[in-house]
C-alpha positions in Angstrom: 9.6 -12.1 21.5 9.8 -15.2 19.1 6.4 -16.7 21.5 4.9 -13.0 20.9 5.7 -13.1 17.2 4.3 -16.2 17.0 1.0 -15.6 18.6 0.8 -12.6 16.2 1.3 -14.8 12.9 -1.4 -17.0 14.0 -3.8 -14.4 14.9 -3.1 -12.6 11.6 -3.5 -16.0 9.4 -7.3 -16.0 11.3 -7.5 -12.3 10.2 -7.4 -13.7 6.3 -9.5 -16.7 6.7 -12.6 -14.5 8.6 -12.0 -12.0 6.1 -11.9 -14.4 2.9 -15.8 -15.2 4.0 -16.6 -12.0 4.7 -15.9 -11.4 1.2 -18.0 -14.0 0.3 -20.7 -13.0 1.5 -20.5 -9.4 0.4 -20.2 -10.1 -3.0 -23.2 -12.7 -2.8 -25.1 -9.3 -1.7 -23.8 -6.9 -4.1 -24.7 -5.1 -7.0 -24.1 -1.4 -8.0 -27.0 0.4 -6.0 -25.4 -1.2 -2.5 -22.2 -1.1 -3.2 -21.3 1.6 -0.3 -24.4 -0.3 2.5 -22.2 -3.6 1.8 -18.4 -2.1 1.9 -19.8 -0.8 5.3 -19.4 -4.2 6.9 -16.1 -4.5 5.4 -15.3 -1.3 7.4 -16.6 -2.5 10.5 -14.6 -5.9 9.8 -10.9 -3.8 9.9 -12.0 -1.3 12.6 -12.6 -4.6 15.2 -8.9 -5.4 13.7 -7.0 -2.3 13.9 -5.5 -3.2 17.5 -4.3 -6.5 15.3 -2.7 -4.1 12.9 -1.2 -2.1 15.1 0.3 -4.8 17.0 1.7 -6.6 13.9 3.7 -3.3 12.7 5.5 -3.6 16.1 6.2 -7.0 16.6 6.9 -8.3 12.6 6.4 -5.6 10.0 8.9 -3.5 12.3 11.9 -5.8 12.5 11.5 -7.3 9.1 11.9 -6.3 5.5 8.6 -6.0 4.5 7.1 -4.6 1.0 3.2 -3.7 0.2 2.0 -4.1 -3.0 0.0 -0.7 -3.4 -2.0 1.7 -5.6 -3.4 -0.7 -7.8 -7.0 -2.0 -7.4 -6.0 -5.8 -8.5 -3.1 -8.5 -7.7 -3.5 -11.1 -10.5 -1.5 -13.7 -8.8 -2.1 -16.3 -12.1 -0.2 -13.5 -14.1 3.3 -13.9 -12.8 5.1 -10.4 -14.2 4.8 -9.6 -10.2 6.1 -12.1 -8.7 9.3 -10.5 -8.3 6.9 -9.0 -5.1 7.6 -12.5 -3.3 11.7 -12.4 -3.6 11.6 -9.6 -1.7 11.6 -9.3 2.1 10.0 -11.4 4.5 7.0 -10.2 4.3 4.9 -9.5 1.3 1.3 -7.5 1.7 -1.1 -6.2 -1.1 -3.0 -3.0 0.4 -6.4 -4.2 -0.6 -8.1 -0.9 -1.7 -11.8 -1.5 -1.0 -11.4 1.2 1.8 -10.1 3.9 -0.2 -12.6 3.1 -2.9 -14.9 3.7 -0.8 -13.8 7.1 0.5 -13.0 8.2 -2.7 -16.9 7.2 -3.4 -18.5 8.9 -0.5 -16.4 12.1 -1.4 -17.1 12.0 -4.9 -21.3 12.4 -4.0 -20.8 15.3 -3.2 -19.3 16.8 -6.6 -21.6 17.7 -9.1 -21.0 15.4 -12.7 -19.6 12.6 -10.6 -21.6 10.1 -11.8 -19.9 8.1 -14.6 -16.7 8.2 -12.6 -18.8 6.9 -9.3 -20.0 4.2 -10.7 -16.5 3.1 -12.4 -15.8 2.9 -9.3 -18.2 1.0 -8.4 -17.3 -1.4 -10.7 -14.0 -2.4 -10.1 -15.0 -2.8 -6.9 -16.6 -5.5 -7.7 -13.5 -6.5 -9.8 -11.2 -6.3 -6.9 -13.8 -8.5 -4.6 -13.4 -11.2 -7.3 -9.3 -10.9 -7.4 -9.3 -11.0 -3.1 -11.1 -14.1 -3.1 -9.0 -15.4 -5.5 -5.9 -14.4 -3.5 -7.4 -15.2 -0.3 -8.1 -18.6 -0.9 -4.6 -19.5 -2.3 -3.2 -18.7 1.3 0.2 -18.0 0.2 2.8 -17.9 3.6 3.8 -15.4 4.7 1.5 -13.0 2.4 -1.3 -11.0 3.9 -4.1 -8.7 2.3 -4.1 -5.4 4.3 -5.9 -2.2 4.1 -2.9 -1.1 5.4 -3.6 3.2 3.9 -6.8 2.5 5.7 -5.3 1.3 8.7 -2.5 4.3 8.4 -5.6 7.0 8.1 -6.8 5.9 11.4 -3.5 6.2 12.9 -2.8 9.5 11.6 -5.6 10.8 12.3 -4.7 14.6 11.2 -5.0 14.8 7.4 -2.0 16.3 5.8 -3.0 19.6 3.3 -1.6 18.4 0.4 -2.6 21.9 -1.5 1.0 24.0 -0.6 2.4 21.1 -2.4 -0.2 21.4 -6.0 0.3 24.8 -5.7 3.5 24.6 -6.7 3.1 23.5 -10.0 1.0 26.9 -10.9 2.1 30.5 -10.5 1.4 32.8 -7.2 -1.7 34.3 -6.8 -3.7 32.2 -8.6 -7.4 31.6 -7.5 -7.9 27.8 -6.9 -11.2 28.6 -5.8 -12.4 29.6 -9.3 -10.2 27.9 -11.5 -12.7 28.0 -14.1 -12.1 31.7 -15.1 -8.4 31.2 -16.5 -9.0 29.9 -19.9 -5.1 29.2 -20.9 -3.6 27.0 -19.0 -0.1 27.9 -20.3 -0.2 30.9 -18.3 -1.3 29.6 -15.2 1.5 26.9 -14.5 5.4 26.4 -14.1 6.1 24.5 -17.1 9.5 23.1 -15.5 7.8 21.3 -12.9 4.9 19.8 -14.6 8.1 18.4 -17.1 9.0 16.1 -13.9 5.8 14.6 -13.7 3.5 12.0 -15.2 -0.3 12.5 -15.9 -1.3 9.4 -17.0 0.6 6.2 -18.9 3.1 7.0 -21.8 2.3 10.4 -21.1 5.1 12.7 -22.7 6.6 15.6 -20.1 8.2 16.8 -23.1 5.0 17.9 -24.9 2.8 20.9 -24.0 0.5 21.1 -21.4 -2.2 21.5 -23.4 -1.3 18.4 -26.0 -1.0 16.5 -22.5 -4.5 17.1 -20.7 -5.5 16.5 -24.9 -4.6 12.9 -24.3 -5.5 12.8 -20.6 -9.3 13.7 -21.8 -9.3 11.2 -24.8 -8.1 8.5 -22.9 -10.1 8.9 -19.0 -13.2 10.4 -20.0 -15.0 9.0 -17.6 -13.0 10.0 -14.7 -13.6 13.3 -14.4 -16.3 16.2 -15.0 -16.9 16.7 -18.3 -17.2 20.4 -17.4 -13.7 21.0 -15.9 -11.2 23.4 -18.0 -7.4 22.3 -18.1 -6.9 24.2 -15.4 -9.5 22.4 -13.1 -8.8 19.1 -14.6 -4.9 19.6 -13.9 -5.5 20.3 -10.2 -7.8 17.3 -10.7 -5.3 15.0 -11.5 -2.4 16.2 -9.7 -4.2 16.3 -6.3 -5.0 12.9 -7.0 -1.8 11.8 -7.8 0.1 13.1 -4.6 -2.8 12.5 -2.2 -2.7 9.2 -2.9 1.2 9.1 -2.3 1.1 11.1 0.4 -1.0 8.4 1.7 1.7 5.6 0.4 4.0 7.4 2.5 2.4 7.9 5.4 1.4 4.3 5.4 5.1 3.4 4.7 6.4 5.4 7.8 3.9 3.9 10.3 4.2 0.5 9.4 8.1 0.5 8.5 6.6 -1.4 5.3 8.5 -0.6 1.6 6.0 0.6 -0.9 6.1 -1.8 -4.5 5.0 0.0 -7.2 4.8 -1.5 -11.1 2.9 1.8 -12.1 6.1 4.3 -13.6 3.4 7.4 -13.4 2.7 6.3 -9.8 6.5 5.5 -9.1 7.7 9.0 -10.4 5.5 10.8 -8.7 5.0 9.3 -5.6 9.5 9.8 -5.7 8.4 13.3 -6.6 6.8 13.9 -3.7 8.8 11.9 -1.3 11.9 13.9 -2.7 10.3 17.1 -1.7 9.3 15.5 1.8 12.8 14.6 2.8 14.1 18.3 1.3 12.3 20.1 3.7 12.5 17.7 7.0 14.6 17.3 9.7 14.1 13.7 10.3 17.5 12.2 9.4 15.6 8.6 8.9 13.2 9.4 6.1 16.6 9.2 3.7 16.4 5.7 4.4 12.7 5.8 2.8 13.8 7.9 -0.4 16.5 5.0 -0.9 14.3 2.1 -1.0 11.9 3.5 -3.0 14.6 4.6 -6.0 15.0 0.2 -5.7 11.2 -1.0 -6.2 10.4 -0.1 -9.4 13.7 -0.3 -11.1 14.0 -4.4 -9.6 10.2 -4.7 -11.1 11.2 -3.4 -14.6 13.9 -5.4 -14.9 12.0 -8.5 -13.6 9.5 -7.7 -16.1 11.8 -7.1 -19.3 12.9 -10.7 -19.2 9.7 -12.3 -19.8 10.2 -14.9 -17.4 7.6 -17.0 -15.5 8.1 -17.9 -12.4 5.4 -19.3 -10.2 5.6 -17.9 -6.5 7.0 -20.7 -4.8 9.9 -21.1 -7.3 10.8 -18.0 -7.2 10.6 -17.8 -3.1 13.3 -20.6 -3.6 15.6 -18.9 -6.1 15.5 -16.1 -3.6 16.2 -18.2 -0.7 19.3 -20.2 -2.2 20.9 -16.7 -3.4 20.3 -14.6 -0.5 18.5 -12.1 -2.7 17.3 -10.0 -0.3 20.9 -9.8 1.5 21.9 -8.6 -2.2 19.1 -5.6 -2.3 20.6 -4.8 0.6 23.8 -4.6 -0.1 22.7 -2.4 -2.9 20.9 -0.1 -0.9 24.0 0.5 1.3 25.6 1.3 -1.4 23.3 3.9 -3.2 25.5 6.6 -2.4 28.4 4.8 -4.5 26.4 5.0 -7.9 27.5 7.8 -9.6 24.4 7.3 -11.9 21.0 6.3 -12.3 22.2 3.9 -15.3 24.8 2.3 -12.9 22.2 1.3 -10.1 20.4 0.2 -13.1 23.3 -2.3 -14.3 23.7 -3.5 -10.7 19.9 -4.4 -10.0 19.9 -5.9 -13.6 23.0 -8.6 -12.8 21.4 -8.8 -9.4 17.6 -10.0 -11.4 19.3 -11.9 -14.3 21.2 -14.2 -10.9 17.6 -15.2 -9.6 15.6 -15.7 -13.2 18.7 -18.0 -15.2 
C-alpha cells in the first residue's frame, strides 16, 4: 500500500508540474475571443488524467483527511486569511474552476442577453489563469490544484434534477416555464424558506423578497438578463446556488474530500441543501458529511476574526506540534454533545486561539 501510495504522490506531483506549463502556454495564447478554443486543451489535459484522479481518491484522498478549497474562482496564497486551509487534514486541494467556467460559458450561449455576463466570465478566467500559475509554481507539499467537480461530473455521469428542490421555495402549480407572466413575486413564493437562505453577500433573510432581489440587481447587474422579472431572476439565482452545491456534494462523496468554504452565502446554502439531502436518504454515512461541513466555515471565521498572519509553513508547524487535526476530530465526535450552535462555536474558537498565540 505505502509503495502504491507512493507511486501515486509522485505521479500526482508530475500532474502539477505538466499542468503549470500548460497553463503557460494557454495564457500566452489567450485573449477574450478564444477563450473557450484555448480552455479546450485544458479539457483534453484532465480527461488524459482522469484515471490519475480516480486512482488518487482510492489510494490517498480515501484514507486521509482531506479538504478542497472550492466555489471560488481564486486562492490568493500571498493573502494569508486562508491559511487556516493548510492546518487542516493531510491533504489540502483547491478545485481549480477553469472547467466549470467553461460549462457555465458554453451553456450560457445559448440564452438570449448573455452577453455581459459571458464575457465576465471570460474575464476572470483569465484572472484565475494568473492566480494558478502563481500557486503552481510555489509547489506547496502536499497541496494539489484539482478540477476535482469536473473530475466528479465525469464520474457521475447522470446529472441530478436539481428543479424538485427550487421548486420548493415557490408555491404548487406554478408555471416555471413562463415565469415571466407572474408580476408579484410575493405571491409566488414561500416566504419561510427563502428566510433560510442567502442571495448574495450581507444579504438580509429578514427583509422582503422584493427589497432583496432590489439589492441583488443593484449590486450583479451584469450577471444576469436585464430582461428577467423577480420571479425569473429568483429561480436564476437559486438554481445557481444549489446546482453548484449539489455539485460540492457530489464531488465530496466521490472523493471522500471535506468541502472548505469562506463564502457564508455559499456555506449556508450549500448546508441548506445537504440538510435536505440527508433528510430524505437512507444512506446512514452522509451524517458524517452534514458534520464536517457544520466545522469548515465556523474554524475559517474564527481563523479570520483574529487577524493573524501566518505564512503556510508556520502554520503547518503550529498544527503539527498541537495535533490540530486530532483536536477537529475530537470535535466532530463530539457534535452530538453541543447542545448549541454557540457552544460548538466556543469550542472551535479555544481550539483556533491554541494554534494562532
Amino acid at each position: 500500500m505505502n509503495r502504491k501510495r507512493g507511486a501515486m504522490l509522485s505521479k500526482l506531483r508530475q500532474s502539477q508540474s505538466e499542468y503549470l506549463e500548460l497553463l503557460k502556454k494557454v495564457k500566452d495564447d489567450l485573449d477574450l475571443e478564444n477563450v473557450t478554443y484555448n480552455l479546450d486543451k485544458v479539457r483534453n489535459f484532465w480527461f488524459r488524467k482522469q484515471k490519475l484522479l480516480e486512482m488518487c481518491s482510492q489510494y490517498l484522498f480515501n484514507n486521509s483527511d482531506t479538504y478542497f478549497y472550492t466555489a471560488v474562482s481564486k486562492f490568493n496564497v500571498a493573502n494569508s486569511d486562508k491559511n487556516i486551509l493548510f492546518a487542516l487534514g493531510n491533504y489540502q486541494i483547491f478545485d481549480d474552476p477553469i472547467l466549470s467556467y467553461l460549462e457555465v460559458i458554453e451553456k450560457s450561449n445559448a440564452i438570449h442577453d448573455m452577453k455581459d455576463y459571458i464575457t465576465k466570465l471570460k474575464e476572470r478566467i483569465i484572472e484565475c489563469i494568473d492566480d494558478l500559475i502563481v500557486l503552481l509554481e510555489k509547489g506547496i507539499p502536499n497541496f494539489y490544484v484539482l478540477p476535482l467537480r469536473f473530475s466528479s461530473s465525469i464520474i457521475n455521469k447522470e446529472k441530478i434534477d436539481i428543479m424538485p428542490f427550487i421548486e420548493n421555495f415557490f408555491i404548487e402549480g406554478i408555471d416555471f416555464k413562463n415565469l415571466h407572466q407572474y408580476e408579484d413575486i410575493d405571491t409566488v413564493v414561500v416566504h419561510e424558506y427563502l428566510s433560510r437562505i442567502l442571495l448574495f453577500d450581507y444579504d438580509d433573510p429578514t427583509e422582503t423578497i422584493k427589497d432583496r432581489l432590489k439589492k441583488y440587481r443593484l449590486e450583479y447587474s451584469d450577471m444576469f438578463p436585464k430582461n428577467m422579472n423577480d420571479a425569473e431572476l429568483l429561480r436564476f439565482i437559486i438554481y445557481g446556488y444549489f446546482s453548484q452545491a449539489m455539485d460540492v456534494f457530489l464531488t465530496s462523496y466521490t472523493f471522500n474530500a471535506f468541502p472548505f468554504f469562506s463564502s457564508l452565502t455559499t456555506y449556508l446554502n450549500y448546508n441548506v441543501l445537504l440538510l435536505n439531502i440527508v433528510h430524505y436518504s437512507k444512506e446512514e454515512n452522509l451524517e458524517h458529511f452534514l458534520k464536517m461541513s457544520k466545522l469548515t466555515l465556523p474554524i475559517w471565521f474564527e481563523y479570520d476574526k483574529k487577524g493573524v498572519e501566518l505564512s503556510i509553513s508556520e502554520i503547518r508547524e503550529r498544527a503539527k506540534n498541537l495535533n490540530f487535526s486530532d483536536r477537529i476530530r475530537e470535535i466532530y465526535n463530539a457534535l452530538d454533545d453541543f447542545n448549541t450552535q454557540e457552544q460548538l462555536i466556543t469550542e472551535i474558537e479555544s481550539c483556533v486561539h491554541l494554534l494562532i498565540k
